[in-house]
DOROLUM-413122 format. One record per atom (N, C-alpha, C, O, CB): residue in three letters; x, y, z. Coordinates in steps of 0.1 Angstrom, whole numbers, padded with zeros to 4 digits, always signed. Atoms other than C-alpha are relative to their C-alpha. Glycine has a CB too. Layout:
! residues N
ALAXYZ;...
END
This chain:
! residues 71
UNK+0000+0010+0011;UNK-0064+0147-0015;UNK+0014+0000-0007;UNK+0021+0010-0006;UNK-0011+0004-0011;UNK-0013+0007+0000;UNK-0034+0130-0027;UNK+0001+0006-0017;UNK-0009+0011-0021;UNK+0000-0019+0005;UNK+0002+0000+0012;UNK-0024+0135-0066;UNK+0005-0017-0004;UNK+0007-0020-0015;UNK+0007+0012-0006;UNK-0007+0015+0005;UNK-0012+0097-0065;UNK-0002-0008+0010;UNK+0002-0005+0021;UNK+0016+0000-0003;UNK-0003+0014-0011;UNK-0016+0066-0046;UNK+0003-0013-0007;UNK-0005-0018-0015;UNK-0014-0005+0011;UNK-0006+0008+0001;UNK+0007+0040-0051;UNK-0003-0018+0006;UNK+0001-0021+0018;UNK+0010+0006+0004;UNK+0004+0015-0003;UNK-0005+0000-0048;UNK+0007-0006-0007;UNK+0012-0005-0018;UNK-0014-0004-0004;UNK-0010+0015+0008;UNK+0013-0032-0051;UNK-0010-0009+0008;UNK-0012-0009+0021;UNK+0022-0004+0005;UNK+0006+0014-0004;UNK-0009-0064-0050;UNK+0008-0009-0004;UNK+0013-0008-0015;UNK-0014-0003-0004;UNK-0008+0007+0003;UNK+0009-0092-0046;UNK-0012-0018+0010;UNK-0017-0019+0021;UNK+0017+0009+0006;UNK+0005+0015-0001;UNK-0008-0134-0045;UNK+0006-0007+0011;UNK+0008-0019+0009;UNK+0003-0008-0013;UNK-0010+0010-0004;UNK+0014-0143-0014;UNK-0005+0004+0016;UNK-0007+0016+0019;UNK+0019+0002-0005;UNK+0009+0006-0013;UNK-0001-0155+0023;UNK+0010+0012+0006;UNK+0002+0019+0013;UNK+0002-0021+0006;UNK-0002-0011-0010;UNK+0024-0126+0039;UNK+0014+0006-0007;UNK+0022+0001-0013;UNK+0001-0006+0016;UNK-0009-0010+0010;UNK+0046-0092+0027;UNK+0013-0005+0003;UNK+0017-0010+0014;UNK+0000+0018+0002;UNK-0015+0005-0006;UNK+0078-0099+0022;UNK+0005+0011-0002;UNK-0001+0017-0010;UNK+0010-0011-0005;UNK-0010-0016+0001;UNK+0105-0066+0026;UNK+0002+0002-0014;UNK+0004+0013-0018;UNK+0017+0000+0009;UNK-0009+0002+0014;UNK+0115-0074-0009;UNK-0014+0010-0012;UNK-0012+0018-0021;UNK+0003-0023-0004;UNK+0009-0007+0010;UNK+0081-0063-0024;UNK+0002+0017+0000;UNK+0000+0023-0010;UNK-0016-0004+0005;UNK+0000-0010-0003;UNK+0088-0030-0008;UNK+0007+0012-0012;UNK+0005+0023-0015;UNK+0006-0001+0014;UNK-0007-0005+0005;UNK+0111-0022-0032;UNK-0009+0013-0009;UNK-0008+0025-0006;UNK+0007-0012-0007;UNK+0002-0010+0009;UNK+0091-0006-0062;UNK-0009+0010+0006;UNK-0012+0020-0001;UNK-0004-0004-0012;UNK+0010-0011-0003;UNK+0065+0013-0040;UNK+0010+0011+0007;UNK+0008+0023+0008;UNK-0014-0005+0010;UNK-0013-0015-0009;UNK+0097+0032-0022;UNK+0005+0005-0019;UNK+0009+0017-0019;UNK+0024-0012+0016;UNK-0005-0008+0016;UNK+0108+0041-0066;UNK-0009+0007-0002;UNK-0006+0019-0006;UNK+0001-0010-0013;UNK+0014-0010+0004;UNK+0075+0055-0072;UNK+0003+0011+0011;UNK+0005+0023+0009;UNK-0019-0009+0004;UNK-0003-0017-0007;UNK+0080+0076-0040;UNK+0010+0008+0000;UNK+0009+0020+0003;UNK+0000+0000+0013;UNK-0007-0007+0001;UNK+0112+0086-0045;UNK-0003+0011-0012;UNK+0000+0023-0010;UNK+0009-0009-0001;UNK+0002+0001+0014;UNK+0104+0093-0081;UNK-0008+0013-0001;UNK-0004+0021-0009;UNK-0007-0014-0006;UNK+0010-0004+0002;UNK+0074+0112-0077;UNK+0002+0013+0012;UNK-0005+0023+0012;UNK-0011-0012+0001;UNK-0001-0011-0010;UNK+0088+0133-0044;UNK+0001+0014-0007;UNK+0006+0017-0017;UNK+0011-0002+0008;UNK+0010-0002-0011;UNK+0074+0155-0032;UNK-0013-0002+0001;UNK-0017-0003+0013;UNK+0001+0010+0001;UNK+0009+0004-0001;UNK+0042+0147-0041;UNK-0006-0007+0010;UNK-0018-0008+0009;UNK+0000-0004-0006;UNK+0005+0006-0010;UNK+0038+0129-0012;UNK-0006-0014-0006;UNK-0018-0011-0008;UNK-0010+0011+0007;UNK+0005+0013+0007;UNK+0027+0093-0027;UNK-0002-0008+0013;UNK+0008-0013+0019;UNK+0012-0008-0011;UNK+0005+0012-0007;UNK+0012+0072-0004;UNK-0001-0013-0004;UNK-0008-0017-0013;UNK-0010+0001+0004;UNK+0003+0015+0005;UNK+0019+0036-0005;UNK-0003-0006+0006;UNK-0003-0004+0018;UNK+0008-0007-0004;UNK+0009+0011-0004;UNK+0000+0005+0001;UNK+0004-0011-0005;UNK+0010-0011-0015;UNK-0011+0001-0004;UNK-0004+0012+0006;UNK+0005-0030-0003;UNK-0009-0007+0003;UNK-0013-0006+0014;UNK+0011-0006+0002;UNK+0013+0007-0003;UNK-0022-0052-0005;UNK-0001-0020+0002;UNK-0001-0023-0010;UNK-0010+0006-0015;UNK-0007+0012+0005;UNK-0016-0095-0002;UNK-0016-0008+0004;UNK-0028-0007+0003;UNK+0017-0005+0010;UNK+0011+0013-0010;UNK-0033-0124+0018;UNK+0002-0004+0009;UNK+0002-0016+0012;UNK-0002-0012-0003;UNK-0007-0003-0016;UNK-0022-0116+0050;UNK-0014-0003+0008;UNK-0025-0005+0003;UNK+0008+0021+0004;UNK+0012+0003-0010;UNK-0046-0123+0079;UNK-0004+0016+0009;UNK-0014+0019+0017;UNK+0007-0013+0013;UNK+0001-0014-0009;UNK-0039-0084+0092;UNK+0008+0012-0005;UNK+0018+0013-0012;UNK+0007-0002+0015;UNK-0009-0018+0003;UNK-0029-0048+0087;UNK+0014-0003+0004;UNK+0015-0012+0012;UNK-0007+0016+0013;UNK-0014+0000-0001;UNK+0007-0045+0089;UNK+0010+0013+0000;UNK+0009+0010-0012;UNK+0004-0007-0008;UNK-0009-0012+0003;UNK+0033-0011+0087;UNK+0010-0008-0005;UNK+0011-0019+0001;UNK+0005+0011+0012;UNK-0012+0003-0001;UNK+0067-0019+0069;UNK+0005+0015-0006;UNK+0002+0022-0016;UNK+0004-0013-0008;UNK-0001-0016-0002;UNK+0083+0014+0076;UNK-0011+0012-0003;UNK-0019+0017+0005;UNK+0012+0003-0008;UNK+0009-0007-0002;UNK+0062+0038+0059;UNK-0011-0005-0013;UNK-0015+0003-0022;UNK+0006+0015+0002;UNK+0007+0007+0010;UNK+0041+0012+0037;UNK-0010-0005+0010;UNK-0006-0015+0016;UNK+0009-0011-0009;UNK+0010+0010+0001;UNK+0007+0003+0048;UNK+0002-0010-0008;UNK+0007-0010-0019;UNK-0010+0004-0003;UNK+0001+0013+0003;UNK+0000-0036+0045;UNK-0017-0006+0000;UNK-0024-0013+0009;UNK+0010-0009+0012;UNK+0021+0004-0002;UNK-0040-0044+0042;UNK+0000-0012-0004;UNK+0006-0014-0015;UNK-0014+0008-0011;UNK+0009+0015+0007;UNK-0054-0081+0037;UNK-0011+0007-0012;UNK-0015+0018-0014;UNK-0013-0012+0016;UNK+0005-0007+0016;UNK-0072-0078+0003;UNK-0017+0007+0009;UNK-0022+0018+0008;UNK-0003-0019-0019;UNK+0009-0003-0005;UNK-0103-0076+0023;UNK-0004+0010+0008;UNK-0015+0015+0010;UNK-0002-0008+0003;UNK+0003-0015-0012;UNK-0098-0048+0048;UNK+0005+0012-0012;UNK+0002+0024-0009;UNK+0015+0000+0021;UNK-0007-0011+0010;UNK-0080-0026+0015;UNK-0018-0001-0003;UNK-0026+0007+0001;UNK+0016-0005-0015;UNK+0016-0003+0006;UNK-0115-0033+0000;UNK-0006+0010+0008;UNK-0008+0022+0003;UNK-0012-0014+0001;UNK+0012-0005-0003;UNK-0136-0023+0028;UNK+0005+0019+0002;UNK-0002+0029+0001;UNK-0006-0008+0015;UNK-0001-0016-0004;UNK-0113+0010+0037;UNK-0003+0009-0010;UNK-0008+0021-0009;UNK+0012+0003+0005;UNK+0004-0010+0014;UNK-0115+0020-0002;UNK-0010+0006+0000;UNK-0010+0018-0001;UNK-0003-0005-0011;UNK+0008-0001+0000;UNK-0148+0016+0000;UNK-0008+0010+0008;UNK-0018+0015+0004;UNK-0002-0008-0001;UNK-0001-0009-0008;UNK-0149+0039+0031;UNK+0004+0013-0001;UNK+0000+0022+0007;UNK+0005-0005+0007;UNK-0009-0009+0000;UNK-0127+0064+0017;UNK+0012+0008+0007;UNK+0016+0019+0008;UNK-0005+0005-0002;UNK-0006+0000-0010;UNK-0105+0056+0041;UNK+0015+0001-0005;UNK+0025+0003+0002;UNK-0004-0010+0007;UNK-0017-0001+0002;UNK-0075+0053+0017;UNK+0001+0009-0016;UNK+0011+0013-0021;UNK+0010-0020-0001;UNK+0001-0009+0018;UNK-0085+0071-0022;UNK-0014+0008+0008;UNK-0022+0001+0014;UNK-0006-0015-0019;UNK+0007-0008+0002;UNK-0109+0100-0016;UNK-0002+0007-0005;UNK-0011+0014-0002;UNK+0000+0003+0003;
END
């Protein structure tokens, strides 16, 4: 179990690099902690940008709900 997970939802059909910005501040910020970040949009698919999971709002739901990404 994590002590932190880091989310950025953002209203926009697909991630752009640029969002990346403040979830890499939090991890810096917060290192070592290990912070896992996520970004969540209105993408059609899972995505990696470097070490940022990308979920459509709908697959973040179901994995939550799974405890697939907060446990």
């Amino acid at each position: 179990m994590h002590g932190f997970e880091a989310v950025k939802i953002k209203a926009a059909r697909e991630w752009q690099n640029r969002f990346n910005r403040g979830l890499r501040r939090i991890r810096d910020e917060l290192a070592p902690a290990k912070v896992p970040p996520y970004g969540v949009c209105l993408c059609s698919r899972r995505a990696r940008f470097e070490d940022i999971l990308v979920f459509p709002a709908g697959g973040f739901l179901e994995a939550l709900w799974k405890g697939e990404i907060i446990s």
